[in-house]
MMTF fields as JSON, N, C-alpha, C and O atoms, coordinates in Angstrom:
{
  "mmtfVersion": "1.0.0",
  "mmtfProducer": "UNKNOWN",
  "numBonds": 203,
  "numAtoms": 204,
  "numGroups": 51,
  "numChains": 1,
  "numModels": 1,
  "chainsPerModel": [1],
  "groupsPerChain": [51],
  "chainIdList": ["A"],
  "bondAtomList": [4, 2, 8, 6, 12, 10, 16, 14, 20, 18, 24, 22, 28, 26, 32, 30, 36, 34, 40, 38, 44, 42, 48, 46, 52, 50, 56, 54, 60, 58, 64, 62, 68, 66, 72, 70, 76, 74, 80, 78, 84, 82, 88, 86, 92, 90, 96, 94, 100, 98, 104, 102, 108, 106, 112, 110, 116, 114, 120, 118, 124, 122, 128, 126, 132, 130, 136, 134, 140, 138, 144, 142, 148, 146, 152, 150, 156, 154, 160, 158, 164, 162, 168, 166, 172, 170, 176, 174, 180, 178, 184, 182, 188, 186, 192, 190, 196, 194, 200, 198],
  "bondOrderList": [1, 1, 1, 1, 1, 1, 1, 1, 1, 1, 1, 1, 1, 1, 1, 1, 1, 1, 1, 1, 1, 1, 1, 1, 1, 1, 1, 1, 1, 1, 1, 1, 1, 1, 1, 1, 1, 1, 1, 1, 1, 1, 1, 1, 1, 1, 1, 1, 1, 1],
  "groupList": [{"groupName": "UNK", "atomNameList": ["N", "CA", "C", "O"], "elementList": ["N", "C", "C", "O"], "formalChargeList": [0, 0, 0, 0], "bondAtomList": [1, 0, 2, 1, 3, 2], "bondOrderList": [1, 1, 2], "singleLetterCode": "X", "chemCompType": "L-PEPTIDE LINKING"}],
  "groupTypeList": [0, 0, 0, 0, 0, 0, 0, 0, 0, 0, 0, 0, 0, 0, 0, 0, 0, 0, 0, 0, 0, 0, 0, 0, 0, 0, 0, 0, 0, 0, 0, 0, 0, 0, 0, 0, 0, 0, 0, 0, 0, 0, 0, 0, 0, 0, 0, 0, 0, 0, 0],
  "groupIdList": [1, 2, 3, 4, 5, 6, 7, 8, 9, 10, 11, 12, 13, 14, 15, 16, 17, 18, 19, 20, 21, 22, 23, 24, 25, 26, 27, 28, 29, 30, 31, 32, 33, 34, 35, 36, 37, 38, 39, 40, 41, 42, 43, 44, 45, 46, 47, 48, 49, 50, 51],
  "secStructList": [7, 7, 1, 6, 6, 1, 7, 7, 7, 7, 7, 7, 1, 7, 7, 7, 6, 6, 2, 2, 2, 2, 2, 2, 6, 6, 7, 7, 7, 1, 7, 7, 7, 7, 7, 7, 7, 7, 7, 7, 2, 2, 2, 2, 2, 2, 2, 2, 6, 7, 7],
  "xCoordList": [-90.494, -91.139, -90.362, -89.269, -90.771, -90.354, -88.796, -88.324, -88.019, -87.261, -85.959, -84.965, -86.636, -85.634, -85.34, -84.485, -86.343, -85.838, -85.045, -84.786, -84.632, -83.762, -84.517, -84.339, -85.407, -86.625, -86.194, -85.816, -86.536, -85.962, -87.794, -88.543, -87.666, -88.898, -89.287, -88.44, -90.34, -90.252, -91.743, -92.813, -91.641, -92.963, -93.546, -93.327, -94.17, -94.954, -95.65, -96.609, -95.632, -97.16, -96.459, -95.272, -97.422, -97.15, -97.074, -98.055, -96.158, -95.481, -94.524, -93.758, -94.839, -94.246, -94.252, -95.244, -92.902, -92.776, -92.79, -92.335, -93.124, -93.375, -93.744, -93.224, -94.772, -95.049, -94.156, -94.214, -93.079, -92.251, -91.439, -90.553, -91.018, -89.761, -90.823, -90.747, -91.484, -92.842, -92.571, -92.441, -92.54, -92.792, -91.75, -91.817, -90.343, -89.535, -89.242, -88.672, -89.44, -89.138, -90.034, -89.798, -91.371, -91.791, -90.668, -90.582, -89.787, -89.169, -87.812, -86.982, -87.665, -86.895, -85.508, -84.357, -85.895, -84.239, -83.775, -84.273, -82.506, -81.542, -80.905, -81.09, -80.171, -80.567, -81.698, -81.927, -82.258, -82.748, -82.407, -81.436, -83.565, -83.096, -84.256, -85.119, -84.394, -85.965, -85.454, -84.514, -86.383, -86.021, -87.251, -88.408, -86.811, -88.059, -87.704, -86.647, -89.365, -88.924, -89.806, -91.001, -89.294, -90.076, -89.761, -88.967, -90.809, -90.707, -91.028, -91.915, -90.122, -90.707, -92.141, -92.722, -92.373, -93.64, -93.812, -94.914, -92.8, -93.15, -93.066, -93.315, -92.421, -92.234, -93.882, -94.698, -94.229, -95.609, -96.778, -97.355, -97.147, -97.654, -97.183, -98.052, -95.992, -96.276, -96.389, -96.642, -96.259, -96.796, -98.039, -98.466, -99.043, -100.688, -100.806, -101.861, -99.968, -101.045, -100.616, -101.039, -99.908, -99.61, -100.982, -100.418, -101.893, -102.787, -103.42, -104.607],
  "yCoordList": [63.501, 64.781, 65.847, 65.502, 67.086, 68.31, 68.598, 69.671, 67.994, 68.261, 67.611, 67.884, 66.814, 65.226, 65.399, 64.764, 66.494, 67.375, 68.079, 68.098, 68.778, 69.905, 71.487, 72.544, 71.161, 72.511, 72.797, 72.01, 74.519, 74.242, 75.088, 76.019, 73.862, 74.04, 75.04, 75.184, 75.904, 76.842, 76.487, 76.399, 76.372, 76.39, 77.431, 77.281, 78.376, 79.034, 78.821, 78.125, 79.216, 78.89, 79.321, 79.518, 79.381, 80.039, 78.401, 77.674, 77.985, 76.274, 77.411, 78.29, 77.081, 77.206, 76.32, 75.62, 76.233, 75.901, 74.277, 73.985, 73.635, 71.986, 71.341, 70.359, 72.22, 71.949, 72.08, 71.294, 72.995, 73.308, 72.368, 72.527, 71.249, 70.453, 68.59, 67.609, 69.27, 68.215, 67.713, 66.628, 69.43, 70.071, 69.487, 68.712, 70.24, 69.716, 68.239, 67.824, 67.573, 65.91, 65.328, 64.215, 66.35, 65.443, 65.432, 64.674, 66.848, 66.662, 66.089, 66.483, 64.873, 64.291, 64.724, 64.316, 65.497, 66.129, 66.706, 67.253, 67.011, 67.995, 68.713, 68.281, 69.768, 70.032, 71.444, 72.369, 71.514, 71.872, 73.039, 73.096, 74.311, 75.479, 76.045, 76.276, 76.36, 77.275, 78.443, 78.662, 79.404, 80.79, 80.998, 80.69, 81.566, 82.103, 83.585, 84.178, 84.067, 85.827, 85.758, 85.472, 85.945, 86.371, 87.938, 88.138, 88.924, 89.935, 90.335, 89.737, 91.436, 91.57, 92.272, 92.541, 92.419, 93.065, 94.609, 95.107, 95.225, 96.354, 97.238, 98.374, 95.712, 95.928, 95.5, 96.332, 94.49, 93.993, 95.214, 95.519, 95.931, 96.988, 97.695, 97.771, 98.439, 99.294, 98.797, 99.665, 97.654, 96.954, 97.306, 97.848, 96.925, 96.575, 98.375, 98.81, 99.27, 100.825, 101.104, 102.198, 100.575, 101.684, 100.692, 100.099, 100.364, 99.19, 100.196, 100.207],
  "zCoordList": [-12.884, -12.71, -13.47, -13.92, -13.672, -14.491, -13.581, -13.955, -12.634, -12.302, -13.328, -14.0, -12.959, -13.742, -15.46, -16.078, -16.084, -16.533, -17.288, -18.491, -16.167, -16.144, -15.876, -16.481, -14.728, -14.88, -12.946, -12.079, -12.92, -11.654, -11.075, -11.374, -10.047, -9.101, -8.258, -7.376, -8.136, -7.177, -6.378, -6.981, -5.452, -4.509, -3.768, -2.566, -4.021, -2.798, -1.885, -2.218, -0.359, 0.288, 1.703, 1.962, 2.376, 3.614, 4.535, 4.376, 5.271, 5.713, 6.77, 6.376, 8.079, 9.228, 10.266, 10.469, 11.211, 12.439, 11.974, 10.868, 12.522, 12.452, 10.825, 10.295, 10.284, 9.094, 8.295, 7.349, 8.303, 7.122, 7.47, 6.631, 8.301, 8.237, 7.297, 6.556, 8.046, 7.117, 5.681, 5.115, 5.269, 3.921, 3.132, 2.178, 3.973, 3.278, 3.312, 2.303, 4.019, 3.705, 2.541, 2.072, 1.964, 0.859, -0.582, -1.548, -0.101, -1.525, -1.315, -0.496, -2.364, -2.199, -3.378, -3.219, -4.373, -4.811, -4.387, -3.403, -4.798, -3.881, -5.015, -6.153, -4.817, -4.199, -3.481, -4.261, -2.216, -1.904, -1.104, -0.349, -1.38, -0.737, -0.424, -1.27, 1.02, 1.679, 2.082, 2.845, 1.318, 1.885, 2.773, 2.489, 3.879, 4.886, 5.096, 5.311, 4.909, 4.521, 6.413, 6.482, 7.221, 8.387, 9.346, 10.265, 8.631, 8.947, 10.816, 11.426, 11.507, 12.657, 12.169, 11.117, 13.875, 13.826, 13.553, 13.325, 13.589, 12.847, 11.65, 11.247, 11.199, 9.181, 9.209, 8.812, 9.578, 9.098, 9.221, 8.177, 10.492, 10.905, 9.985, 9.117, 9.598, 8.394, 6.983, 6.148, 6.592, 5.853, 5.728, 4.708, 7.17, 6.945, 7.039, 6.578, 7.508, 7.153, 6.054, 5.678, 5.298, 3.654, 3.08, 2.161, 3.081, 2.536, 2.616, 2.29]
}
C-alpha cells in the first residue's frame, strides 16, 4: 500500500466509542497515532450560533 512507500496516511471520519478501537485494529502499520478533537458542549453551542 502507499504506506510501504514512504507516504504518510491520514484518515478522516467521525469513528467513536466502540467503533474507533474497531477502526483502529484494521490498521495494521505502526506507527500509529489518533487524534480525537472532542469538544464540550459549550464550544459546540457556540460553534452551532456563529453558523
Amino acid at each position: 500500500m502507499d504506506f510501504g512507500a514512504g507516504f504518510t496516511i491520514v484518515v478522516q471520519d467521525v469513528v467513536i466509542d466502540p467503533m474507533l478501537e474497531e477502526f483502529v485494529s484494521f490498521v495494521r502499520h505502526r506507527p500509529l497515532y489518533v487524534v480525537a478533537l472532542a469538544p464540550g458542549s459549550e464550544a459546540v453551542a457556540a460553534r452551532e450560533a456563529a453558523v
